[in-house]
Chimera marker file (.cmm) of the C-alpha trace (Angstrom):
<marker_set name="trace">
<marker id="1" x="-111.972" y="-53.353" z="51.453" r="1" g="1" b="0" radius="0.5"/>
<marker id="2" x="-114.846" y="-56.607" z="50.964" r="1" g="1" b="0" radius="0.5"/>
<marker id="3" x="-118.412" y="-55.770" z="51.933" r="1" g="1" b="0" radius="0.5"/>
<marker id="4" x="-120.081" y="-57.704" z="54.515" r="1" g="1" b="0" radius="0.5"/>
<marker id="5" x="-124.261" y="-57.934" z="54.301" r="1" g="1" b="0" radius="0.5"/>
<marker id="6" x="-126.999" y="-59.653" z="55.744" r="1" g="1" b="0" radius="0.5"/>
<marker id="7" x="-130.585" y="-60.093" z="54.066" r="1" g="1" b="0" radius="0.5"/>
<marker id="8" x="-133.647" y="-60.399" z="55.137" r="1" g="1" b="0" radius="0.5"/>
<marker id="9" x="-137.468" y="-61.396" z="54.190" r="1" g="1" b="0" radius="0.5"/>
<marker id="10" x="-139.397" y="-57.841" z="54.198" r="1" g="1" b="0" radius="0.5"/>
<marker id="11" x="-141.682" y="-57.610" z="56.640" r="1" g="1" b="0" radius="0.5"/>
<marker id="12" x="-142.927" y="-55.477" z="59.426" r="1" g="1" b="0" radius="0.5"/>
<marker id="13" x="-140.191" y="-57.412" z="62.098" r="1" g="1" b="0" radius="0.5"/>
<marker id="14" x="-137.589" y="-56.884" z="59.469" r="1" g="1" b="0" radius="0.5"/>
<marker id="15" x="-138.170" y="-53.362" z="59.505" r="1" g="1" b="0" radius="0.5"/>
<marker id="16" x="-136.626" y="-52.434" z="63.304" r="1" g="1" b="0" radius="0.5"/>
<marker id="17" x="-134.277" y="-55.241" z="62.973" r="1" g="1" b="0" radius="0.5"/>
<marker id="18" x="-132.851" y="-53.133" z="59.994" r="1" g="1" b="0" radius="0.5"/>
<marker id="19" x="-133.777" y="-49.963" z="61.670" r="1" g="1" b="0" radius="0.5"/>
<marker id="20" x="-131.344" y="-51.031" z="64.080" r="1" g="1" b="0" radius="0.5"/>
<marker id="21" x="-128.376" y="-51.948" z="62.263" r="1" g="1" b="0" radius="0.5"/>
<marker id="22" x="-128.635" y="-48.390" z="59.890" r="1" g="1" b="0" radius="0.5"/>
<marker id="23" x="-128.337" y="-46.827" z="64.041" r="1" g="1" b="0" radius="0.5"/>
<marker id="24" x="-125.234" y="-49.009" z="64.811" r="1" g="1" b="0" radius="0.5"/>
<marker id="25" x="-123.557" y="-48.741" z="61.506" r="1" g="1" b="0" radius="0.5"/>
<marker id="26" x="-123.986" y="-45.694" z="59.791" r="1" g="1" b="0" radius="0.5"/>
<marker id="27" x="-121.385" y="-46.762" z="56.698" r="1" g="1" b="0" radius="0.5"/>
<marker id="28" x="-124.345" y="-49.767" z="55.875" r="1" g="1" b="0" radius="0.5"/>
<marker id="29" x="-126.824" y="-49.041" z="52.627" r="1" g="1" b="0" radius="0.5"/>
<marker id="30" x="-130.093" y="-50.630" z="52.237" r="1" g="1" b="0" radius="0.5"/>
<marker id="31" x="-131.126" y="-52.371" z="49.055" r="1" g="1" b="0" radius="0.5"/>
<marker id="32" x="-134.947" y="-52.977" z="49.282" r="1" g="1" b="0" radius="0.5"/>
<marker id="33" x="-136.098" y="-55.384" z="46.918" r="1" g="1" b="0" radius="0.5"/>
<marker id="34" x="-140.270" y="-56.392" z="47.098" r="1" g="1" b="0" radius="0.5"/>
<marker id="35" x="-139.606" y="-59.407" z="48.980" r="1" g="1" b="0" radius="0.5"/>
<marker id="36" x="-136.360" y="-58.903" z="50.648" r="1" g="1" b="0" radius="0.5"/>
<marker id="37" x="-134.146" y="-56.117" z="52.231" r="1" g="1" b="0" radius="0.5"/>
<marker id="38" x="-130.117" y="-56.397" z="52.250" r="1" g="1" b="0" radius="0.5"/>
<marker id="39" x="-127.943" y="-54.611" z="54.328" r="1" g="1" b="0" radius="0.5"/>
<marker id="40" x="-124.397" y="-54.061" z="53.593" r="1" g="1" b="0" radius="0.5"/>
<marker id="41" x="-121.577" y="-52.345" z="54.912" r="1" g="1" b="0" radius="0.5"/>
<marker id="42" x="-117.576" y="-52.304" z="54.181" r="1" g="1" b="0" radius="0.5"/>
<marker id="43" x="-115.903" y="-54.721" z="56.336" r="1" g="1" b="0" radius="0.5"/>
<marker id="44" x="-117.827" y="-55.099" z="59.880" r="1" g="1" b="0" radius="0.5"/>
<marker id="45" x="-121.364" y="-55.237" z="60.639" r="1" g="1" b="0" radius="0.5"/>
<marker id="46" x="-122.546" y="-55.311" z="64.078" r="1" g="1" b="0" radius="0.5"/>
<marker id="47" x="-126.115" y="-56.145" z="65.343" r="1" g="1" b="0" radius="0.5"/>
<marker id="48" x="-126.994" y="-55.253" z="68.784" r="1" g="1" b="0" radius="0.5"/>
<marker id="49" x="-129.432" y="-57.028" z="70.678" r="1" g="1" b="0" radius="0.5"/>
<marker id="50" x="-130.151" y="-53.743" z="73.365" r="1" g="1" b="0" radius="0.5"/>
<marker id="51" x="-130.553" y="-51.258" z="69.698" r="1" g="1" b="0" radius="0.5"/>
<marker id="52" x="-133.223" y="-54.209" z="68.206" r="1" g="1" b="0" radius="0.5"/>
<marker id="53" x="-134.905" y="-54.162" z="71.525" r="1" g="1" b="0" radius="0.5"/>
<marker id="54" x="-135.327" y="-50.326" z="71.362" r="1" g="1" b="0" radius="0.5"/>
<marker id="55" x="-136.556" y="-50.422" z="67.610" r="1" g="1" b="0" radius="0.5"/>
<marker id="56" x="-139.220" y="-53.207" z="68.468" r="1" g="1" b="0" radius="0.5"/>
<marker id="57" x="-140.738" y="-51.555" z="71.785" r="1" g="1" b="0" radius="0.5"/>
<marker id="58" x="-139.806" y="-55.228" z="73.573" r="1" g="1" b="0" radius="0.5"/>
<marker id="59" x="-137.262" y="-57.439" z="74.816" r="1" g="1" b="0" radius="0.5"/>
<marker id="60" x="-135.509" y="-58.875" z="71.737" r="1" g="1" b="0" radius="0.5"/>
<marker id="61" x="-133.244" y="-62.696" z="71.796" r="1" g="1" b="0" radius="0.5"/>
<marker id="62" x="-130.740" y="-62.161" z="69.097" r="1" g="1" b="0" radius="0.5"/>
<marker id="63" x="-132.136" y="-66.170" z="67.521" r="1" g="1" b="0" radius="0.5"/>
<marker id="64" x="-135.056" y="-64.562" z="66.768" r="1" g="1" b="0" radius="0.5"/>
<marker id="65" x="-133.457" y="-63.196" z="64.038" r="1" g="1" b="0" radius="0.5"/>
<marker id="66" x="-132.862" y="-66.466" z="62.285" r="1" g="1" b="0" radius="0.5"/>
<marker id="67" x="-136.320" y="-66.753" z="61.814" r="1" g="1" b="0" radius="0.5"/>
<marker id="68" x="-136.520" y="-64.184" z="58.733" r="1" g="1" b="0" radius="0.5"/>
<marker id="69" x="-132.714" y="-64.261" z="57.945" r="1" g="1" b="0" radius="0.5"/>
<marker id="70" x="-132.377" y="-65.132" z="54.162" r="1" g="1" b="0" radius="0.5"/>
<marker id="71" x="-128.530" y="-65.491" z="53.772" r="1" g="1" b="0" radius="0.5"/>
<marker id="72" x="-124.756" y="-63.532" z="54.840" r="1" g="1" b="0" radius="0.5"/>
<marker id="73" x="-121.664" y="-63.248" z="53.953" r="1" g="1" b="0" radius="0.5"/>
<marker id="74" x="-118.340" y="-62.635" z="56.169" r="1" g="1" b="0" radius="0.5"/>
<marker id="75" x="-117.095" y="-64.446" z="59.393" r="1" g="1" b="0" radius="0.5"/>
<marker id="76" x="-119.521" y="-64.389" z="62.495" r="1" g="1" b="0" radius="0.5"/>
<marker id="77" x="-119.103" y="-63.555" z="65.810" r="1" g="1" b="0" radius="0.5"/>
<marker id="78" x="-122.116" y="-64.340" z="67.739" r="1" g="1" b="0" radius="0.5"/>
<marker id="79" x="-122.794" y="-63.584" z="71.614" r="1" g="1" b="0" radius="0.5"/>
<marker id="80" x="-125.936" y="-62.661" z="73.346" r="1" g="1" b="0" radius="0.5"/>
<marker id="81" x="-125.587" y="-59.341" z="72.958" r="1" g="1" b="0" radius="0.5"/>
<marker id="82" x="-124.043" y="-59.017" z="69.770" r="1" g="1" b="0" radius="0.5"/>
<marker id="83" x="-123.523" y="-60.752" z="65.899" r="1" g="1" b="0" radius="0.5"/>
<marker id="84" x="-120.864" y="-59.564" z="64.264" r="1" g="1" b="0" radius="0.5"/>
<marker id="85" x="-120.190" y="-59.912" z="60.772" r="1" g="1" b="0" radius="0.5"/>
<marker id="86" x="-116.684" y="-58.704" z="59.917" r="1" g="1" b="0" radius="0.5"/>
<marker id="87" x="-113.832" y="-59.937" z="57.077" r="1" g="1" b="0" radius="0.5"/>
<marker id="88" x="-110.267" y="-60.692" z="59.287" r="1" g="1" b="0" radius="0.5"/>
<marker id="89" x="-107.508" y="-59.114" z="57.657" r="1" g="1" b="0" radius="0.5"/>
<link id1="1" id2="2" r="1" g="1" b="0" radius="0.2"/>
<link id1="2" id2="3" r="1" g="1" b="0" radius="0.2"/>
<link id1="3" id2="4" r="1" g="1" b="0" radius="0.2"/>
<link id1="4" id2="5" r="1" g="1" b="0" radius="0.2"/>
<link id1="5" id2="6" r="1" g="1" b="0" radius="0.2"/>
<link id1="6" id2="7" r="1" g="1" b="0" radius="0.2"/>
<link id1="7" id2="8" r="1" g="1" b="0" radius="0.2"/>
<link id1="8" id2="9" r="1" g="1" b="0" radius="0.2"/>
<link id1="9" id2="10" r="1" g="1" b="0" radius="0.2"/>
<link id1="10" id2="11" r="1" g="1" b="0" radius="0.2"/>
<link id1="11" id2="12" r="1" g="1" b="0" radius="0.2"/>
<link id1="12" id2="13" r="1" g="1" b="0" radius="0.2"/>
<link id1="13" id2="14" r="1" g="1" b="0" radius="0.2"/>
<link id1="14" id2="15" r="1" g="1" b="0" radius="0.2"/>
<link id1="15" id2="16" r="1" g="1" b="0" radius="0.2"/>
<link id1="16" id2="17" r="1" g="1" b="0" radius="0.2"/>
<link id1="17" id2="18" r="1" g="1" b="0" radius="0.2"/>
<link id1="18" id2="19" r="1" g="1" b="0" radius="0.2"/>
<link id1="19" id2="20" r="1" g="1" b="0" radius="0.2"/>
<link id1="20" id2="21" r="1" g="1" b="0" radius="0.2"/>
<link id1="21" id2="22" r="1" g="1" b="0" radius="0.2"/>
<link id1="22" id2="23" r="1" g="1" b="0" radius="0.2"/>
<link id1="23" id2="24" r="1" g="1" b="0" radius="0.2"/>
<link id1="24" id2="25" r="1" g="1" b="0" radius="0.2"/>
<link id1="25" id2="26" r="1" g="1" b="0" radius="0.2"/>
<link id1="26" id2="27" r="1" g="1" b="0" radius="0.2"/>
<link id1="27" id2="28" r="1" g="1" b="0" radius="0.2"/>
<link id1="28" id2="29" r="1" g="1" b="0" radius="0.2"/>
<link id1="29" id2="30" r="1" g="1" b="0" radius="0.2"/>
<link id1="30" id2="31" r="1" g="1" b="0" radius="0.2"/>
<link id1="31" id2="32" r="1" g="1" b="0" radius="0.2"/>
<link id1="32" id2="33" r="1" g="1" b="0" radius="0.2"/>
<link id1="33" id2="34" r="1" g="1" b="0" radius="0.2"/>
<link id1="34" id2="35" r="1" g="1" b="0" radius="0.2"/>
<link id1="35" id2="36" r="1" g="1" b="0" radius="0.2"/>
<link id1="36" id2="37" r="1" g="1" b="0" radius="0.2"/>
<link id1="37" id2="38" r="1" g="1" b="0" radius="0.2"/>
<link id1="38" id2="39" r="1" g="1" b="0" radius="0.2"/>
<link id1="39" id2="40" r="1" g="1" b="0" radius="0.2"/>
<link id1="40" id2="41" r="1" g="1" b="0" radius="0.2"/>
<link id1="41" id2="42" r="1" g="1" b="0" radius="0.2"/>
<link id1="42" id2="43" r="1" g="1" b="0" radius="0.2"/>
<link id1="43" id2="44" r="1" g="1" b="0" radius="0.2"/>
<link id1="44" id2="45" r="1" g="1" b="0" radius="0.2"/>
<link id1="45" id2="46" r="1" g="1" b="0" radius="0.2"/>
<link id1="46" id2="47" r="1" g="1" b="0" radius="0.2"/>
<link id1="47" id2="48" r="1" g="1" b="0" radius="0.2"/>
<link id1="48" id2="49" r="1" g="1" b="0" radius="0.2"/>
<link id1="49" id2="50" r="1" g="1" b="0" radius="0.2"/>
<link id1="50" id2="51" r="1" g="1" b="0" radius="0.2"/>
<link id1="51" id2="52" r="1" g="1" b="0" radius="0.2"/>
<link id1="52" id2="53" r="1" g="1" b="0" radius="0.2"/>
<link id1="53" id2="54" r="1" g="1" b="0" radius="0.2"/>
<link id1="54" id2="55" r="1" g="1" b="0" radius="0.2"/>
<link id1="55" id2="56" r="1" g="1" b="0" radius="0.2"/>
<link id1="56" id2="57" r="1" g="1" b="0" radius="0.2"/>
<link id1="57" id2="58" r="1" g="1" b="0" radius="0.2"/>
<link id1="58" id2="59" r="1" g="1" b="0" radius="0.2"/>
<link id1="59" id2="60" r="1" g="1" b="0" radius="0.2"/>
<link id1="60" id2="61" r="1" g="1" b="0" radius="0.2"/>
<link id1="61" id2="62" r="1" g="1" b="0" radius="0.2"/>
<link id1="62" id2="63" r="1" g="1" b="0" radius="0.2"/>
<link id1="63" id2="64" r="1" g="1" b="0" radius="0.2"/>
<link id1="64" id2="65" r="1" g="1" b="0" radius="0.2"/>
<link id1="65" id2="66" r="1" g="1" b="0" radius="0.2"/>
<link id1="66" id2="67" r="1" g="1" b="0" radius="0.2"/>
<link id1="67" id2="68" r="1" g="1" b="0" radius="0.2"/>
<link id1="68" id2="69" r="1" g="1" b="0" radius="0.2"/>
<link id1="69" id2="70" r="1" g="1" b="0" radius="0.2"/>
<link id1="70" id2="71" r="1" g="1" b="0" radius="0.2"/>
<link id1="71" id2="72" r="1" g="1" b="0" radius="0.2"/>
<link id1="72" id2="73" r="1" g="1" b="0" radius="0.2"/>
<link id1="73" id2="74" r="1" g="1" b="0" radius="0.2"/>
<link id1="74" id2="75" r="1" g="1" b="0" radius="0.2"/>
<link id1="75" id2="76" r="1" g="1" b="0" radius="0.2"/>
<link id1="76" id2="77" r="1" g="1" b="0" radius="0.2"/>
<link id1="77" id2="78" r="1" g="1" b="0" radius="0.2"/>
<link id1="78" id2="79" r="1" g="1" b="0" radius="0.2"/>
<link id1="79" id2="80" r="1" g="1" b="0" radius="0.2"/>
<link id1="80" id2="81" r="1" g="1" b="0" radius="0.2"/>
<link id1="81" id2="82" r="1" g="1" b="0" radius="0.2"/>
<link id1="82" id2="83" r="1" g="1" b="0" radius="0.2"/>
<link id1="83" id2="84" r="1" g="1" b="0" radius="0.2"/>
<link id1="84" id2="85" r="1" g="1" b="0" radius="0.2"/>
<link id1="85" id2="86" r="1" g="1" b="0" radius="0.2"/>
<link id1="86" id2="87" r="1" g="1" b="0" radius="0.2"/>
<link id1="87" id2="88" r="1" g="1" b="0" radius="0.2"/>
<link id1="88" id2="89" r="1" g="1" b="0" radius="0.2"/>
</marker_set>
């Protein structure tokens, strides 16, 4: 089993967007370092656009993610609704 993550610059839009992932993927731990937080998770990683929405308190475009996204690892699989990060077997 290969870990998939996602990190992030740390700061106060970070926080739901990685609110939301620890909702949709329980397996994922959180390394919080003072300028960054990474996210990983064995496997699959799924973001949902509707669960961001909910953390923020707004409508939420899945590219606005981008905008504090630091670096990833594992194959994407990216719809409105939805980026995936998951390792094909």
């Amino acid at each position: 089993m290969s870990n998939v993550f996602i990190a992030f610059q740390k700061n106060e839009e970070t926080r739901a967007i990685v609110n939301a992932i620890v909702r949709d993927n329980p397996e994922a731990s959180i390394n919080e370092q003072p300028a960054m937080v990474r996210i990983d998770a064995p496997n699959r990683m799924v973001i949902r656009r509707e669960t961001v929405a909910d953390e923020m308190g707004r409508d939420f475009d899945l590219q606005e993610m981008h905008i504090n996204l630091i670096t990833l690892t594992g194959h994407i699989d990216e719809t409105d609704d939805e980026f995936t990060l998951s390792w094909a077997h």
